[in-house]
C-alpha positions as CSV (number, residue, x, y, z in Angstrom):
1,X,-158.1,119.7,17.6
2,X,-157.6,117.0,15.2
3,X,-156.5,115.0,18.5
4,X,-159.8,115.7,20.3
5,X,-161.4,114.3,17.3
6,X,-159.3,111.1,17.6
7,X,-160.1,110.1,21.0
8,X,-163.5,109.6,20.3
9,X,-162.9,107.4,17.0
10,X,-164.8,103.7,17.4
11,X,-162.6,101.1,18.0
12,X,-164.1,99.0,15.3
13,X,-162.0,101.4,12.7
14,X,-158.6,100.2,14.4
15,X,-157.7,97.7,11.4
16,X,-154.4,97.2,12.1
17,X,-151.7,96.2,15.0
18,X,-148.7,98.5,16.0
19,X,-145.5,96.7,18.0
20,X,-143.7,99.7,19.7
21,X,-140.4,98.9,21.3
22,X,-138.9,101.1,23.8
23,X,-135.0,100.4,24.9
24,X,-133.2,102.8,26.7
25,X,-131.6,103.6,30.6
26,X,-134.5,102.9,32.1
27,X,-135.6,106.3,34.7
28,X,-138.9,107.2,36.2
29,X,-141.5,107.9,34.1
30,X,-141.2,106.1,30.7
31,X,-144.1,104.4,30.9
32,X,-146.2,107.0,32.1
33,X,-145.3,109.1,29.1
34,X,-145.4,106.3,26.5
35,X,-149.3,106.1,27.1
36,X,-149.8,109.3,28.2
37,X,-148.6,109.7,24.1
38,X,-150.9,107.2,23.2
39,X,-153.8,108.3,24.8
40,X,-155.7,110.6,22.1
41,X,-155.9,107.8,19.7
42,X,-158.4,105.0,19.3
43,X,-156.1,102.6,20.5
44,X,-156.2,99.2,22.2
45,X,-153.9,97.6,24.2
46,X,-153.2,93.7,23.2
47,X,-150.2,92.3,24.8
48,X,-147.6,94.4,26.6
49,X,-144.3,93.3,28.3
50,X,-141.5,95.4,30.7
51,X,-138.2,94.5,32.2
52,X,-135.3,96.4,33.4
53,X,-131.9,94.4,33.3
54,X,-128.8,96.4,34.5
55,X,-130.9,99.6,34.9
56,X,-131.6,98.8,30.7
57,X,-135.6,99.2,29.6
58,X,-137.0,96.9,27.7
59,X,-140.3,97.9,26.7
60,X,-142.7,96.2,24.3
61,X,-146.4,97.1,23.3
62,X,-148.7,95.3,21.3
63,X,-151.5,97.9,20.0
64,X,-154.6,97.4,17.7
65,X,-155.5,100.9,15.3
66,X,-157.1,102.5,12.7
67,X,-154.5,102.3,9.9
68,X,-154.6,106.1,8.9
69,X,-153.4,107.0,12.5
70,X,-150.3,105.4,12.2
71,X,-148.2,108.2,10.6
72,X,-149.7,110.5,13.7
73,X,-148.6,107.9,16.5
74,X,-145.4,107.3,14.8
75,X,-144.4,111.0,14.7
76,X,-145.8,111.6,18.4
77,X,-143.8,108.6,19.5
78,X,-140.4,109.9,18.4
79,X,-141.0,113.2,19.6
80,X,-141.8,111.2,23.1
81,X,-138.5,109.5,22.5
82,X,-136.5,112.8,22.3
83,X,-137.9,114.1,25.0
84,X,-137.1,110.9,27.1
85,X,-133.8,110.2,25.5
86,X,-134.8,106.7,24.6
87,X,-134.8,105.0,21.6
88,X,-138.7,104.1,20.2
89,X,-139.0,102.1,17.6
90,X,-142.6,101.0,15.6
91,X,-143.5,98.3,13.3
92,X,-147.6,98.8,11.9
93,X,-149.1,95.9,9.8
94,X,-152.1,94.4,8.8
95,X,-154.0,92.8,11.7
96,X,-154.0,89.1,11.5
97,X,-151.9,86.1,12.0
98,X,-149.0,88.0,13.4
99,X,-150.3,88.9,16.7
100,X,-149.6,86.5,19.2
101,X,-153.0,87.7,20.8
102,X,-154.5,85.8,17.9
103,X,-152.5,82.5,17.6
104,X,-154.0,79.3,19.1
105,X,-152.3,76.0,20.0
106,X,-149.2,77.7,21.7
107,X,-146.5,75.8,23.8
108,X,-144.8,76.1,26.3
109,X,-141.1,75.3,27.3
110,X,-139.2,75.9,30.0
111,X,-135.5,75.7,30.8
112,X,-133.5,75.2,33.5
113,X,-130.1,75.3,34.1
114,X,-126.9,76.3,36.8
115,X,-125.4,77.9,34.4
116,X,-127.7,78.4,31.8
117,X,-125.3,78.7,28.4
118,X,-125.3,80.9,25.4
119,X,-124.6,77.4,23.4
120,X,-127.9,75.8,25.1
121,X,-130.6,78.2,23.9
122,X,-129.2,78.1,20.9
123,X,-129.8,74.2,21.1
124,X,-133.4,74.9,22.0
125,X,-134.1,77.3,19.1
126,X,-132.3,75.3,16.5
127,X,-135.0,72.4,17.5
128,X,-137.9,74.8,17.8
129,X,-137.3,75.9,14.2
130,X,-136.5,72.0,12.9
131,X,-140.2,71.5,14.5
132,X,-141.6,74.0,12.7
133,X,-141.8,76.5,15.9
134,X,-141.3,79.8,16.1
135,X,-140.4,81.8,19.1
136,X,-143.4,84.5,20.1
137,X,-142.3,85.1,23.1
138,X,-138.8,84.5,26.0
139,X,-139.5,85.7,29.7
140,X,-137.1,85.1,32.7
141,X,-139.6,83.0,35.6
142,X,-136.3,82.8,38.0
143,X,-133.1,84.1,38.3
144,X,-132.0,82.2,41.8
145,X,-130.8,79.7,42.9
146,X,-131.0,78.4,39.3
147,X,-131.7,80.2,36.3
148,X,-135.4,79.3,34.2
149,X,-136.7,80.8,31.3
150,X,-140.1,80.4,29.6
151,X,-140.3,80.0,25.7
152,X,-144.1,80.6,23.9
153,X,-143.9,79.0,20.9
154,X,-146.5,79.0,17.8
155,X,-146.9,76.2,15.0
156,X,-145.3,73.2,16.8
157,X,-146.6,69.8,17.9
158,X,-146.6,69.6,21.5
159,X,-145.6,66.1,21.7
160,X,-142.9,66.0,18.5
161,X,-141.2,69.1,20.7
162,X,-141.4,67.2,24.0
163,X,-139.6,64.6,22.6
164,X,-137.3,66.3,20.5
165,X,-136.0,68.9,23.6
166,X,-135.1,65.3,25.7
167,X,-132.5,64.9,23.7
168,X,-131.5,68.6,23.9
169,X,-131.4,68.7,27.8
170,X,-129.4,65.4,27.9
171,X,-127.1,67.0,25.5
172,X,-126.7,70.3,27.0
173,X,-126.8,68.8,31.0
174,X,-130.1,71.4,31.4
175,X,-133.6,70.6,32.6
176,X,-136.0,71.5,29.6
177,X,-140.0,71.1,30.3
178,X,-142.7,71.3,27.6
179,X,-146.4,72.0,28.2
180,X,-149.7,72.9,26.2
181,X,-150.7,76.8,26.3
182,X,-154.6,78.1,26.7
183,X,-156.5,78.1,29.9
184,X,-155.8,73.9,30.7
185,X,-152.0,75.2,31.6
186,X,-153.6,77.2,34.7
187,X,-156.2,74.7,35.5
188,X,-155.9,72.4,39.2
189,X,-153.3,70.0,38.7
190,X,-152.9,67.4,41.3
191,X,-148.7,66.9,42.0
192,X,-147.7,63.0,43.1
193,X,-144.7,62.2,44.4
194,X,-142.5,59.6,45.3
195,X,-141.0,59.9,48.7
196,X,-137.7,58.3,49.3
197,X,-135.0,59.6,48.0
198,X,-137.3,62.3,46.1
199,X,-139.5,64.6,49.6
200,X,-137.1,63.5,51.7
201,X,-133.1,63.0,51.1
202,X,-133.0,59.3,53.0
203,X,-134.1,55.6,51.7
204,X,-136.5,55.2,55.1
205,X,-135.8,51.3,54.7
206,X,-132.0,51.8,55.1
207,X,-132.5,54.0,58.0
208,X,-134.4,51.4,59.8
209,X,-131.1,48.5,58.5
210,X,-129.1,51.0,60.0
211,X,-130.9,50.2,63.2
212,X,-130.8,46.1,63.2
213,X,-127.0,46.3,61.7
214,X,-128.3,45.0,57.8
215,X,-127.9,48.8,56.4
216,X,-125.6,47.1,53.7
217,X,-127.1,44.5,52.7
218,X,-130.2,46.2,52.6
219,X,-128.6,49.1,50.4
220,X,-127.0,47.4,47.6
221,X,-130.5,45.2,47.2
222,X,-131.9,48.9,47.3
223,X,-129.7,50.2,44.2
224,X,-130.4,46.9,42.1
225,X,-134.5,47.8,42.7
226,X,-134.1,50.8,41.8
227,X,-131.8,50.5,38.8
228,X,-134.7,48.1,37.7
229,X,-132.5,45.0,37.7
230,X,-134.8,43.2,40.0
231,X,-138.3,43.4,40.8
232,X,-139.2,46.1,43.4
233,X,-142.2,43.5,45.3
234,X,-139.0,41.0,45.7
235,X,-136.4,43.1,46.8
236,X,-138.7,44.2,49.5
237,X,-139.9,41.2,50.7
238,X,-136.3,40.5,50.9
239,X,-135.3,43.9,52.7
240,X,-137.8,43.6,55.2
241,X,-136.6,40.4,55.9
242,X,-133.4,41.8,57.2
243,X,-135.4,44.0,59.2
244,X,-137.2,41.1,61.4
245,X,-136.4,41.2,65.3
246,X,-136.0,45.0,65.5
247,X,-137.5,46.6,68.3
248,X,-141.1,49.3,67.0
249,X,-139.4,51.8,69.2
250,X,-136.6,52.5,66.0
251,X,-139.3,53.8,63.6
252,X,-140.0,56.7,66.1
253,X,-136.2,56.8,65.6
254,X,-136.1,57.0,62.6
255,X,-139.0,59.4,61.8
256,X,-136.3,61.6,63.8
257,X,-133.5,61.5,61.3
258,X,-135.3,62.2,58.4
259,X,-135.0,65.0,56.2
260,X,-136.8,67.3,53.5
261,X,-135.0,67.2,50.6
262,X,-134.5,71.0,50.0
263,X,-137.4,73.1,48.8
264,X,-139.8,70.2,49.3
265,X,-142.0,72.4,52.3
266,X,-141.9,75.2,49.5
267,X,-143.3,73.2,46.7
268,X,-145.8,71.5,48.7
269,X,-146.7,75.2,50.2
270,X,-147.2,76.9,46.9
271,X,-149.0,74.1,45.5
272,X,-151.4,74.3,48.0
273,X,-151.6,78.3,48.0
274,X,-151.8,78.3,44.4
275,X,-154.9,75.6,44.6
276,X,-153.2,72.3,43.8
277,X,-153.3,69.0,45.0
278,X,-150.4,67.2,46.5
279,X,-150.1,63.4,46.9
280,X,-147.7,61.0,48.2
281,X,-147.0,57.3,46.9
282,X,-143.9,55.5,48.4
283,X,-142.7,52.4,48.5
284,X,-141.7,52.9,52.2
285,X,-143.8,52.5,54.9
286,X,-146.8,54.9,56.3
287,X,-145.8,54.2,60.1
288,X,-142.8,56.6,59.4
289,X,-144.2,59.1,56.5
290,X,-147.6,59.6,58.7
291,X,-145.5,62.4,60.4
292,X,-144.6,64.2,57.5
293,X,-147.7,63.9,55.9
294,X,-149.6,65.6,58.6
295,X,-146.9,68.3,58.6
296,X,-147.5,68.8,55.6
297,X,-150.8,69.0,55.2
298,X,-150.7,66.6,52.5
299,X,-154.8,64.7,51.9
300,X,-153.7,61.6,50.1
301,X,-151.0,59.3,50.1
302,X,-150.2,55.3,50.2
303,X,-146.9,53.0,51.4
304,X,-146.7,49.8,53.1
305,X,-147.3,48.9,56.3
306,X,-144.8,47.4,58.7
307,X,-146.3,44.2,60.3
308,X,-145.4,44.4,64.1
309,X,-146.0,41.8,66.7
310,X,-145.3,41.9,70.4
311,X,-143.0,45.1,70.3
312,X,-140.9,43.9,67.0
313,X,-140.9,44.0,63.6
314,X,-141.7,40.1,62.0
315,X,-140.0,41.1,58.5
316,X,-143.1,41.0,56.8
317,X,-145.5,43.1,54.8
318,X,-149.1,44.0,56.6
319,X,-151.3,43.8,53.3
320,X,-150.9,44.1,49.6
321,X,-147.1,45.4,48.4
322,X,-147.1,49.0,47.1
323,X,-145.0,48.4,43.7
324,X,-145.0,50.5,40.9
325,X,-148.1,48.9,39.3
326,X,-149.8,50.4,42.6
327,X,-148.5,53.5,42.4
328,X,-150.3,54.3,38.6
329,X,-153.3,53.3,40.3
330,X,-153.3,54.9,43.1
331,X,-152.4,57.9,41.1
332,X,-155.2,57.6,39.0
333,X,-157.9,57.4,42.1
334,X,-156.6,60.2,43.7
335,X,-157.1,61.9,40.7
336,X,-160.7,60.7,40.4
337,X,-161.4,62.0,43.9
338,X,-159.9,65.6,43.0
339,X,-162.2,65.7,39.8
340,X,-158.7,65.8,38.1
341,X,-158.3,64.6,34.4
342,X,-155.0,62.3,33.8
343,X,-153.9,65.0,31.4
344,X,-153.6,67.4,34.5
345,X,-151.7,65.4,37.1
346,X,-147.7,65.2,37.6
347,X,-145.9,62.4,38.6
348,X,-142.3,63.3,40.2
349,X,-139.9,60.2,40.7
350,X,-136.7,59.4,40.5
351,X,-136.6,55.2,40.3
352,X,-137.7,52.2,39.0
353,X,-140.9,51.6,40.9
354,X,-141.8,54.9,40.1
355,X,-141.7,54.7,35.7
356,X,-145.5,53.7,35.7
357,X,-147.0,56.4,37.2
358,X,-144.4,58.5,36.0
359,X,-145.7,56.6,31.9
360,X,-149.1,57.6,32.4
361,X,-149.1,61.4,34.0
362,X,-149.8,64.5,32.0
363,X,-146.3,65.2,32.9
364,X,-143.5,62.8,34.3
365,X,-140.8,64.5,36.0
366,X,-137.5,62.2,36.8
367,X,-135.5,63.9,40.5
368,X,-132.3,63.4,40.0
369,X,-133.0,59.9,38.7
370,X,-131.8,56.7,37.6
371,X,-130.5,56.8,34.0
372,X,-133.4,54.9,33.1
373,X,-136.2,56.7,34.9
374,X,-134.7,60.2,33.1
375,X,-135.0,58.2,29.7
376,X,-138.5,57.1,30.5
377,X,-139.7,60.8,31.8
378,X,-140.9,63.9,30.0
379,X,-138.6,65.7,31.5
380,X,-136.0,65.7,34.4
381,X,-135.1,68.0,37.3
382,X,-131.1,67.8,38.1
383,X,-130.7,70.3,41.0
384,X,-131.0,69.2,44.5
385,X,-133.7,71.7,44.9
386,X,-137.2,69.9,45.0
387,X,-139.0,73.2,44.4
388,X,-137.6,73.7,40.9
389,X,-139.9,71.4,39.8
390,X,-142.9,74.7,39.9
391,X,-140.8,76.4,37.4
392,X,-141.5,73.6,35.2
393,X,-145.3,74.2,36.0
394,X,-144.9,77.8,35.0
395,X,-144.8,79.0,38.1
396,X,-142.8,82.2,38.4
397,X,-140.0,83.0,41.5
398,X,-142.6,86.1,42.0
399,X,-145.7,83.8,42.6
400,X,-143.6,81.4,45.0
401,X,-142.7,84.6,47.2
402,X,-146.5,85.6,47.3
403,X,-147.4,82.4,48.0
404,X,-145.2,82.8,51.2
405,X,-143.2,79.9,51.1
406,X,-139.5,80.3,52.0
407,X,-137.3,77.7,50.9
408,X,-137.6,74.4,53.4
């Protein structure tokens, strides 16, 4: 049988690539018999992709061949469709630059929004194209409690599309990320974050006001350092200034009140399953992180340190001010003690102190930030959920599930 005789055909003859696409109500079996179809031919298997939508199939194949099978596969193929009632269309061409399989340099870009528009894709694609990028390839990573979808894009700069998809997110009110393909996209990445106002929903320092009756004055000195209209290592010296008399016993207090911002545990949990690094840098002090950080087992981190004296808080600073200056550096040593190049780390913020580690980061993610932090960053998250931020990674829904970590 001419069949028999085709099985055992040597790869090296396949010359060309075949793109089979399979749509139909999707019902068991389909793929079985798509491949039990293919199987007497000397075929290879290059990229493939399934998803069922609304009980819809959406198969695609990608498929390498010898070039004088293709009128055998095609007519074997619709007689598989028939029999399936599904529709099976083929496309066979010269193998080359048109598989994605063989394209280097991709990108990445991922979207997120709640809603995610008709009119904002099309925003993204119109800039893709006017960077001279084509679309290879759109996957769903997560459908709840926001929406995120993955583009793989051929032929564009990586930077000129970062920066030209800012302005697309701030126009369309969507959180857009961009990233480099190949294997450096999966390599360890070590994930620093701010932790006031960004891991956990409070501003610790006006917790602790709250306690000595300065939770005003302390706050609106609070907005102005974080808008950046005054200089973070002065507006804390004057904060904890209020806080002088005030008994140690409030921090323990205070560590009481304070909660996770939502998904925080889960992204700190998948990072960690996934082998990641997490750090934490904050401008607050380590007497009432330590807690969380333990929780959390979370290696590195750095805040000031509340000088205490006789039971009381003096309103002074125990050694050097962590300001945003400190930050960037401390983010580059923990990076050095991870074996982690600056191209691989993420810096998640959302004010002022935050913009120079946030500047020099592989990627700079602004949390539901100050205008000018969003301005400054590569790209922003908007949703109150601190775990949206993996998606960005190109981390799928799926992986966070297997990872085991709920949302906390």
């Amino acid at each position: 049988m001419i069949r028999d005789n085709l099985r055992h055909m040597s790869q090296s003859q396949s010359h060309y690539t075949g793109l089979i696409l399979v749509s139909g109500v999707d019902t068991p079996g389909i793929t079985q018999s798509l491949f039990q179809t293919l199987e007497p031919f000397a075929i290879t298997v290059l990229d493939i992709e399934q998803v069922v939508i609304r009980d819809r199939l959406i198969l695609t194949v990608l498929i390498s061949l010898n070039p004088d099978h293709a009128q055998a596969i095609d007519d074997d193929l619709s007689a598989c469709a028939a029999r399936l009632s599904v529709d099976i269309a083929t496309s066979f061409q010269v193998q080359g630059e048109g598989s994605i399989a063989a394209k280097t340099g991709l990108v990445h870009v991922v979207a997120l929004g709640n809603p995610l528009a008709p009119v904002a894709i099309a925003a993204i694609a119109e800039s893709i194209a006017s960077n001279g990028g084509n679309i290879e390839k759109i996957s769903r990573t997560a459908s709840y409690p926001i929406t995120a979808i993955e583009f793989t894009i051929s032929g564009a700069v990586h930077l000129r599309l970062r920066h030209a998809l800012v302005e697309v997110a701030a126009q369309q009110g969507i959180d857009i990320a961009v990233s480099p393909g190949g294997l450096m996209r999966w390599a360890k990445k070590l994930v620093v974050m701010d932790v006031d106002s960004t891991l956990i929903q409070q501003e610790v320092i006006e917790l602790l006001a709250a306690k000595a009756g300065r939770e005003e004055q302390v706050r609106a000195i609070t907005e102005s350092a974080m808008r950046g209209d005054i200089d973070f290592a002065h507006s804390l010296v004057a904060r904890v200034a209020l806080l002088k008399g005030l008994s140690e016993d409030a921090i323990s207090q205070v560590q009481n009140e304070i909660l996770l911002t939502p998904g925080a545990r889960t992204l700190v949990k998948t990072l960690h399953t996934l082998g990641h690094s997490v750090a934490l840098v904050s401008g607050g002090f380590v007497e009432v992180i330590r807690p969380i950080v333990e929780d959390l087992g979370i290696k590195h981190y750095r805040a000031n340190s509340l000088e205490i004296s006789d039971g009381k808080l003096t309103g002074k600073i125990s050694g050097a001010i962590v300001d945003r200056a400190a930050k960037a550096q401390a983010l580059k040593e923990f990076a050095e003690i991870e074996g982690i190049h600056l191209d691989q780390t993420i810096a998640i913020g959302d004010g002022a102190n935050d913009l120079d580690m946030i500047a020099i980061a592989g990627l700079g993610i602004a949390f539901n930030a100050k205008p000018a932090v969003k301005a400054a960053a590569d790209s922003s998250v908007t949703t109150p959920y601190l775990d949206s931020v993996l998606y960005l990674l190109g981390i799928t829904r799926e992986e966070i599930e297997e990872a085991g970590a709920e949302r906390k």
